[in-house]
BASE-607527 format. One record per residue: residue in three letters; z, y, x of N, C-alpha, C in turn; residue number from 1. Coordinates in Angstrom, 2 decimals, decimal comma, padded with zeros to 5 digits. Layout:
! BASE-607527
<node votor="ala" n_w="Z" n_v="Y" n_u="X" ca_w="Z" ca_v="Y" ca_u="X" c_w="Z" c_v="Y" c_u="X" marvo="NUM"/>
...
! end
This chain:
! BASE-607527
<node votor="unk" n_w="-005,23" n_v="065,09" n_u="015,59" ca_w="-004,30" ca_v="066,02" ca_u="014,98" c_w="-003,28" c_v="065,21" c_u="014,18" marvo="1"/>
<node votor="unk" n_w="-002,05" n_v="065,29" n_u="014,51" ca_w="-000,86" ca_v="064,84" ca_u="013,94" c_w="-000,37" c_v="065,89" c_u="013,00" marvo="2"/>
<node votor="unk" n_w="000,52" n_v="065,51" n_u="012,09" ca_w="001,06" ca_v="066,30" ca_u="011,03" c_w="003,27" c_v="065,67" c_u="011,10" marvo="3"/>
<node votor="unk" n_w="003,19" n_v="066,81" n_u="012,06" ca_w="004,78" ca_v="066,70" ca_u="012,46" c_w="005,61" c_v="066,15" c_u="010,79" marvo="4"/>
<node votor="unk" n_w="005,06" n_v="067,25" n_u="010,01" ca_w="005,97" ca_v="066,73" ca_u="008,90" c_w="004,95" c_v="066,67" c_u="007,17" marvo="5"/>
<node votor="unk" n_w="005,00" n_v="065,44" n_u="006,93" ca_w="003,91" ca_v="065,62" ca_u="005,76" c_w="003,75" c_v="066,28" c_u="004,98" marvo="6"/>
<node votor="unk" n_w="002,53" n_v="066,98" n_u="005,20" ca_w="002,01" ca_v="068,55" ca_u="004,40" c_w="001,81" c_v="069,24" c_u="005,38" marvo="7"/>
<node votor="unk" n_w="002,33" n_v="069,91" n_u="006,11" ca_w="002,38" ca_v="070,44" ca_u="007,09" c_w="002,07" c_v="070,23" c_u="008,99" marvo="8"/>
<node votor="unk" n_w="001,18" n_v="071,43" n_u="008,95" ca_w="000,24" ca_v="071,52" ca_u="010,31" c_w="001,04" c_v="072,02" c_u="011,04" marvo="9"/>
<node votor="unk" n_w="000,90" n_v="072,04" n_u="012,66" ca_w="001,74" ca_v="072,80" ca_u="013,89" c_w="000,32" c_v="074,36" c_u="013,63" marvo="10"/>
<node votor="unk" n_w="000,29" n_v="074,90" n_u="014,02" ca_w="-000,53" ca_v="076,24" ca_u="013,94" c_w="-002,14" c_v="075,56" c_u="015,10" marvo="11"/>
<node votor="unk" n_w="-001,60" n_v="074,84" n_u="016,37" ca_w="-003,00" ca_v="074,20" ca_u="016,64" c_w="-003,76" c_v="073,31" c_u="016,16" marvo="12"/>
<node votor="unk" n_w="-003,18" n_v="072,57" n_u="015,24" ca_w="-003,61" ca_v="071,50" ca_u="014,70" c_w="-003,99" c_v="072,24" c_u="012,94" marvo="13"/>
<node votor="unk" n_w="-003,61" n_v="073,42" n_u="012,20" ca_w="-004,00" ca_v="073,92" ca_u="011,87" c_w="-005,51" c_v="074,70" c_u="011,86" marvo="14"/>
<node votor="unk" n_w="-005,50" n_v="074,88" n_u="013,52" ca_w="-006,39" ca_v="075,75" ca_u="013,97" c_w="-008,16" c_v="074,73" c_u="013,85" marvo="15"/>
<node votor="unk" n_w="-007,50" n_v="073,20" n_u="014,40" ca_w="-008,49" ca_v="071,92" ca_u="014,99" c_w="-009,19" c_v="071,92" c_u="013,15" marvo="16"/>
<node votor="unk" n_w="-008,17" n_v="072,02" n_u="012,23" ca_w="-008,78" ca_v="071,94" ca_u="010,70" c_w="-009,88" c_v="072,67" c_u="010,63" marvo="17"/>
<node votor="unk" n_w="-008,88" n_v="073,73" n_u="010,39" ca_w="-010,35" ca_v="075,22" ca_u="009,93" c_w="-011,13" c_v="075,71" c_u="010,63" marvo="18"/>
<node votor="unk" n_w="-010,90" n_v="075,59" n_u="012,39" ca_w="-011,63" ca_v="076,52" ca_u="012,96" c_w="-011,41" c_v="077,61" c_u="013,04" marvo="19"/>
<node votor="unk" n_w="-010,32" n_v="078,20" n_u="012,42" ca_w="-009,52" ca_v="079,59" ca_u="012,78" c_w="-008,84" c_v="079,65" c_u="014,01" marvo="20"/>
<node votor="unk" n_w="-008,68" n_v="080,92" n_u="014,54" ca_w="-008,07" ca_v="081,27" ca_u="015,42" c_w="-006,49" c_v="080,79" c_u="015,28" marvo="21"/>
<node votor="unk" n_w="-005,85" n_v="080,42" n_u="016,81" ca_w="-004,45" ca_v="080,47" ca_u="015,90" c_w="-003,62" c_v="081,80" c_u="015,91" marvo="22"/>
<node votor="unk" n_w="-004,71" n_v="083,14" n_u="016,42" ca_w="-004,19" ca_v="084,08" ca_u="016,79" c_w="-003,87" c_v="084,46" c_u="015,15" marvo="23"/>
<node votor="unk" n_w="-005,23" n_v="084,29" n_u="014,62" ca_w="-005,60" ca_v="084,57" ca_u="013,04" c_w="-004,65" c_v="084,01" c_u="012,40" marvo="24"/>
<node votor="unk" n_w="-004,59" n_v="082,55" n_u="012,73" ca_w="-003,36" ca_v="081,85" ca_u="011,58" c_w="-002,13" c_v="083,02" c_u="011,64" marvo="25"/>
<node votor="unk" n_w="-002,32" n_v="083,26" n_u="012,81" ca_w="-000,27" ca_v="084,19" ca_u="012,85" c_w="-000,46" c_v="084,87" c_u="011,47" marvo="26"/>
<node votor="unk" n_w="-001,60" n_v="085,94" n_u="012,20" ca_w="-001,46" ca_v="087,02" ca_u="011,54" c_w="-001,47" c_v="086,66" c_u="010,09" marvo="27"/>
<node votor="unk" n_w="-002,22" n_v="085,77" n_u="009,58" ca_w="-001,99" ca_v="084,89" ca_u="007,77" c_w="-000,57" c_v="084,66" c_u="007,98" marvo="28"/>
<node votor="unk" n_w="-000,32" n_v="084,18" n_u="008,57" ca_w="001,06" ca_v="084,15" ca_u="008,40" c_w="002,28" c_v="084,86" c_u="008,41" marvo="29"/>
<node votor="unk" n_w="001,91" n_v="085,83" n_u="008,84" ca_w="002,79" ca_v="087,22" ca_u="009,19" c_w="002,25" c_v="088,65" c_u="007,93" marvo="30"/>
<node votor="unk" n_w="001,18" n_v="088,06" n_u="007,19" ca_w="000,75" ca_v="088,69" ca_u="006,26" c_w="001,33" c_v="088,26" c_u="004,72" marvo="31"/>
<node votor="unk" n_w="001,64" n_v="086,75" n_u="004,72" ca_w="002,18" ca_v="086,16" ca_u="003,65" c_w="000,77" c_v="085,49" c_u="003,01" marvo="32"/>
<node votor="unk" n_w="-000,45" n_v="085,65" n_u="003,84" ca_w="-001,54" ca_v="084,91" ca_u="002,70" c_w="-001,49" c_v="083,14" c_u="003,02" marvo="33"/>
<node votor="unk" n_w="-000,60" n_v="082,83" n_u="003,68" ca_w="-000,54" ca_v="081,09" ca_u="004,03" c_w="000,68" c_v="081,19" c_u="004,51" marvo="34"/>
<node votor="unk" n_w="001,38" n_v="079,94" n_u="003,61" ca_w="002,85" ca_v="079,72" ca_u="003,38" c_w="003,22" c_v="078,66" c_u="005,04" marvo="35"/>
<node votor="unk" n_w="004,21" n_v="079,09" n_u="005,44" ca_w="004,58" ca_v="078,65" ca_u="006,59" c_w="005,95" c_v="078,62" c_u="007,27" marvo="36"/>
<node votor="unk" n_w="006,34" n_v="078,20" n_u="007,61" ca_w="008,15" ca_v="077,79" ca_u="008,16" c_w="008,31" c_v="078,08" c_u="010,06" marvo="37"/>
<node votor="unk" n_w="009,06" n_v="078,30" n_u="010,16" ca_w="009,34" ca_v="078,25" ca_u="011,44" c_w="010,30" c_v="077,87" c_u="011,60" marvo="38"/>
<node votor="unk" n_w="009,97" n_v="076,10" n_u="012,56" ca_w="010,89" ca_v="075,38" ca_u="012,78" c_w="011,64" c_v="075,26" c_u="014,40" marvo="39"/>
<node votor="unk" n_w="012,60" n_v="075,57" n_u="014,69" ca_w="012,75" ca_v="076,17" ca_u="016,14" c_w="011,72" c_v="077,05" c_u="016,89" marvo="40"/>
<node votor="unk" n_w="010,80" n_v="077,09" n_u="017,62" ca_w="010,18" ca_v="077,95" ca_u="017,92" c_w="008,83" c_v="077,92" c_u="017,82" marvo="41"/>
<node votor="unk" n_w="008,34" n_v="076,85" n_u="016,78" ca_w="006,85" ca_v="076,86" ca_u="016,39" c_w="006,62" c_v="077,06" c_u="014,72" marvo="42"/>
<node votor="unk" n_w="005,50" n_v="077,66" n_u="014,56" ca_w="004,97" ca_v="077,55" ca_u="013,25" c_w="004,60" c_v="076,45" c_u="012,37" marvo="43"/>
<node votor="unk" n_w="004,92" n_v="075,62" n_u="011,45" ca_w="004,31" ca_v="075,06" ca_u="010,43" c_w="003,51" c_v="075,68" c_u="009,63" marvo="44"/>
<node votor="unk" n_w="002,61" n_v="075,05" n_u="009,32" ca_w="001,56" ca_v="076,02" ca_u="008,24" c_w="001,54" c_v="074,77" c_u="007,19" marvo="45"/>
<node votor="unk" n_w="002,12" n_v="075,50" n_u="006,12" ca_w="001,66" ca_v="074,31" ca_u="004,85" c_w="000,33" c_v="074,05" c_u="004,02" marvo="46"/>
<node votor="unk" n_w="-000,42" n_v="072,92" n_u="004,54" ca_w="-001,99" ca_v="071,93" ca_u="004,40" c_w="-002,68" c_v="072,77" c_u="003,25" marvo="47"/>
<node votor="unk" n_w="-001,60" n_v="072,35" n_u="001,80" ca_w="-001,97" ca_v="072,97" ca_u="001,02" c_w="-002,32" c_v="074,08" c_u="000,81" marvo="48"/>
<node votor="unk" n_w="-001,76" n_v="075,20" n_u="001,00" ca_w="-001,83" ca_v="076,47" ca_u="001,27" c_w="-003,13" c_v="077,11" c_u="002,07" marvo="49"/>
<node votor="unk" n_w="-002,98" n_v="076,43" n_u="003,18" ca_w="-003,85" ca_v="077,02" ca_u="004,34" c_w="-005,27" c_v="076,21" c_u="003,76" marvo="50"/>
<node votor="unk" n_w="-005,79" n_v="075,09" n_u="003,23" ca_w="-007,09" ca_v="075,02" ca_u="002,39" c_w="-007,41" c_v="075,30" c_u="001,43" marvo="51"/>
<node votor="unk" n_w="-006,11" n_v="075,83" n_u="000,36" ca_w="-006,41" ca_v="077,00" ca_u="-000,71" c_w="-007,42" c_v="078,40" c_u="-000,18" marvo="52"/>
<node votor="unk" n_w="-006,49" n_v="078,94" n_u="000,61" ca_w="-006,67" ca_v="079,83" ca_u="001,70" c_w="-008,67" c_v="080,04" c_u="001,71" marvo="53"/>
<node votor="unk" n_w="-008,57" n_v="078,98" n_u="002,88" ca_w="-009,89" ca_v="078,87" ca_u="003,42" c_w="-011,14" c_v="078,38" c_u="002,40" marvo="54"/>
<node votor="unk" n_w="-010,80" n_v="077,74" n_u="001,14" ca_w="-011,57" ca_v="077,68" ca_u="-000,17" c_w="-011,46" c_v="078,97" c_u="-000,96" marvo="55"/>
<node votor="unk" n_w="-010,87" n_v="079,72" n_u="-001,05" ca_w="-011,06" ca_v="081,13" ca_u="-001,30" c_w="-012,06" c_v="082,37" c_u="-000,29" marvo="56"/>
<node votor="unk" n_w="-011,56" n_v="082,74" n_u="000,66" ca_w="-012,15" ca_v="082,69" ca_u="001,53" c_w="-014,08" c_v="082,07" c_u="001,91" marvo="57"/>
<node votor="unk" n_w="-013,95" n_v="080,80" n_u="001,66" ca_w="-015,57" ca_v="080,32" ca_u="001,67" c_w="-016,43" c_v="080,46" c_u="000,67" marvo="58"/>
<node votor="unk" n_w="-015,42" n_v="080,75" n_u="-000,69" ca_w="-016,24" ca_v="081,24" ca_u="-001,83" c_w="-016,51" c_v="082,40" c_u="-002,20" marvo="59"/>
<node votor="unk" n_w="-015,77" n_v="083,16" n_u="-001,54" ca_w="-016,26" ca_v="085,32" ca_u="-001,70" c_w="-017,32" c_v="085,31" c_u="-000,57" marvo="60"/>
<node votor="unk" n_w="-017,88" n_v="084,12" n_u="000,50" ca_w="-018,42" ca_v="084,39" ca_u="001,35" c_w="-018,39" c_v="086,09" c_u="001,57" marvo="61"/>
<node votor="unk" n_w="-019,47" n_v="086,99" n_u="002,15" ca_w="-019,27" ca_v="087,85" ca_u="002,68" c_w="-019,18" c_v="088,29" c_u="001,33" marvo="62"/>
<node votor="unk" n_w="-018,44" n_v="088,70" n_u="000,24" ca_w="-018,33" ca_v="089,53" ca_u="-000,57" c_w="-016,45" c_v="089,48" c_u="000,10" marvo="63"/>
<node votor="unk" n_w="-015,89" n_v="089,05" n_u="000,70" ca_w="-014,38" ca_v="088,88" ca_u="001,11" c_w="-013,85" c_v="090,16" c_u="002,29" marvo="64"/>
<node votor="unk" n_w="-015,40" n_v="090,88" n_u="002,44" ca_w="-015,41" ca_v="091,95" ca_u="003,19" c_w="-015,58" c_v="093,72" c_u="002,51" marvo="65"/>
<node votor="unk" n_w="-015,65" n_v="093,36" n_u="001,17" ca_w="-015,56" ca_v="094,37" ca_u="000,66" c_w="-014,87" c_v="094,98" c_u="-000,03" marvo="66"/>
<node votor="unk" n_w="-013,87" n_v="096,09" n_u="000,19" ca_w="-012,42" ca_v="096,77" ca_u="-000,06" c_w="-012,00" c_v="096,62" c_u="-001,77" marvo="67"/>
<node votor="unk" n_w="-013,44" n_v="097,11" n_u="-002,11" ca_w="-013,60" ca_v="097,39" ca_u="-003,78" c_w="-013,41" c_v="096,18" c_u="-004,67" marvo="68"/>
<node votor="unk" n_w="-013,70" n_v="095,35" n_u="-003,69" ca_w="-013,72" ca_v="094,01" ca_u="-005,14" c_w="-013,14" c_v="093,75" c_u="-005,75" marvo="69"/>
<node votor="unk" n_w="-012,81" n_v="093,65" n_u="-007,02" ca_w="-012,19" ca_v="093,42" ca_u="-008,41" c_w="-010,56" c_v="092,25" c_u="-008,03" marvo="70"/>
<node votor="unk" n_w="-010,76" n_v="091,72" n_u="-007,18" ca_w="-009,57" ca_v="090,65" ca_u="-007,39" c_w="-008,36" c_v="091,22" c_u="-006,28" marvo="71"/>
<node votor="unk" n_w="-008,75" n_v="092,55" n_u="-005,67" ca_w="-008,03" ca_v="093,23" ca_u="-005,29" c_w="-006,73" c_v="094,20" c_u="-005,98" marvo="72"/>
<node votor="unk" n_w="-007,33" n_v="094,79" n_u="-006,90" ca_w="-006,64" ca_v="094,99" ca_u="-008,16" c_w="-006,32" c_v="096,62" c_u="-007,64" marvo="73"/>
<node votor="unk" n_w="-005,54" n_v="097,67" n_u="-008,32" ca_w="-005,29" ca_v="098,49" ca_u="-008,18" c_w="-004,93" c_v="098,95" c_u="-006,62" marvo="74"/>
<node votor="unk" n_w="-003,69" n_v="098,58" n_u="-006,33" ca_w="-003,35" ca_v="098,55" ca_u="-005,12" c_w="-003,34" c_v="098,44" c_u="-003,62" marvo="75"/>
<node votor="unk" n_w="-004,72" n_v="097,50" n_u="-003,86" ca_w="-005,92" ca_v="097,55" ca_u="-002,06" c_w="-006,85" c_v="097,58" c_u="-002,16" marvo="76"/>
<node votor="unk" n_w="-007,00" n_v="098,84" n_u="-001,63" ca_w="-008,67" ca_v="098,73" ca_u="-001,16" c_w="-009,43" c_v="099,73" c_u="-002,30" marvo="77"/>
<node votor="unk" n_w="-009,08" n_v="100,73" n_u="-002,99" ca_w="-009,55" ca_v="101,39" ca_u="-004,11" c_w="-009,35" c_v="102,49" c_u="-003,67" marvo="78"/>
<node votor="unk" n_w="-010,35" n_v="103,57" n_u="-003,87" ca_w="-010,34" ca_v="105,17" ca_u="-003,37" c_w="-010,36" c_v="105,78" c_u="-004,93" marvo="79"/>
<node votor="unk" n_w="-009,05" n_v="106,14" n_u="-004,18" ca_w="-008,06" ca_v="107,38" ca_u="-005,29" c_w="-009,00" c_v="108,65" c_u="-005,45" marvo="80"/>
<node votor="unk" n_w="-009,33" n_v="108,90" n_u="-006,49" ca_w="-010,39" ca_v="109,89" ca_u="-007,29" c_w="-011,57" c_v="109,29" c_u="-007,33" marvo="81"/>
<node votor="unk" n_w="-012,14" n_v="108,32" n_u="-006,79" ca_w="-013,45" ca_v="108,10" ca_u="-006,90" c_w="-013,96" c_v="107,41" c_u="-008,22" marvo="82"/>
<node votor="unk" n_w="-015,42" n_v="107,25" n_u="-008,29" ca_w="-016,09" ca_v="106,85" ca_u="-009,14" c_w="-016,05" c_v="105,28" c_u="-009,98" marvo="83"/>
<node votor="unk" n_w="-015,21" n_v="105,53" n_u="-010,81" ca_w="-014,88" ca_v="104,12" ca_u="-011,73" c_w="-016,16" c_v="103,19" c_u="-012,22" marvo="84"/>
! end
């Protein structure tokens, strides 16, 4: 895995890191949760970012699947009238 420009992954060589999909990387990337450039017609994914990412991620282990959790905050994942 080469790093076209230092810091920054191509989205497969991204993928060879984490083991994510690079279908998945898009969608992080098209979500805004991993910072990324598009340089003519491929994705950069910035290193930093994308192992912030995946160290977040490895530390909610499966608690990263549940809507309610606190670091969600008002706005995702909270049912309007329910039990506080």
């Amino acid at each position: 895995m080469t790093e076209p420009i230092e810091g920054w992954l191509t989205t497969t060589g991204a993928a060879e890191l984490t083991g994510y999909n690079v279908k998945y990387l898009r969608w992080l990337i098209n979500q805004g949760r991993i910072e990324a450039r598009k340089v003519q017609r491929d994705w950069l994914v910035n290193k930093e970012s994308l192992l912030a990412y995946k160290a977040r991620m490895d530390a909610l282990g499966a608690q990263k699947h549940n809507p309610w959790r606190e670091d969600l905050g008002e706005g995702r994942g909270r049912r309007k009238g329910g039990d506080e």
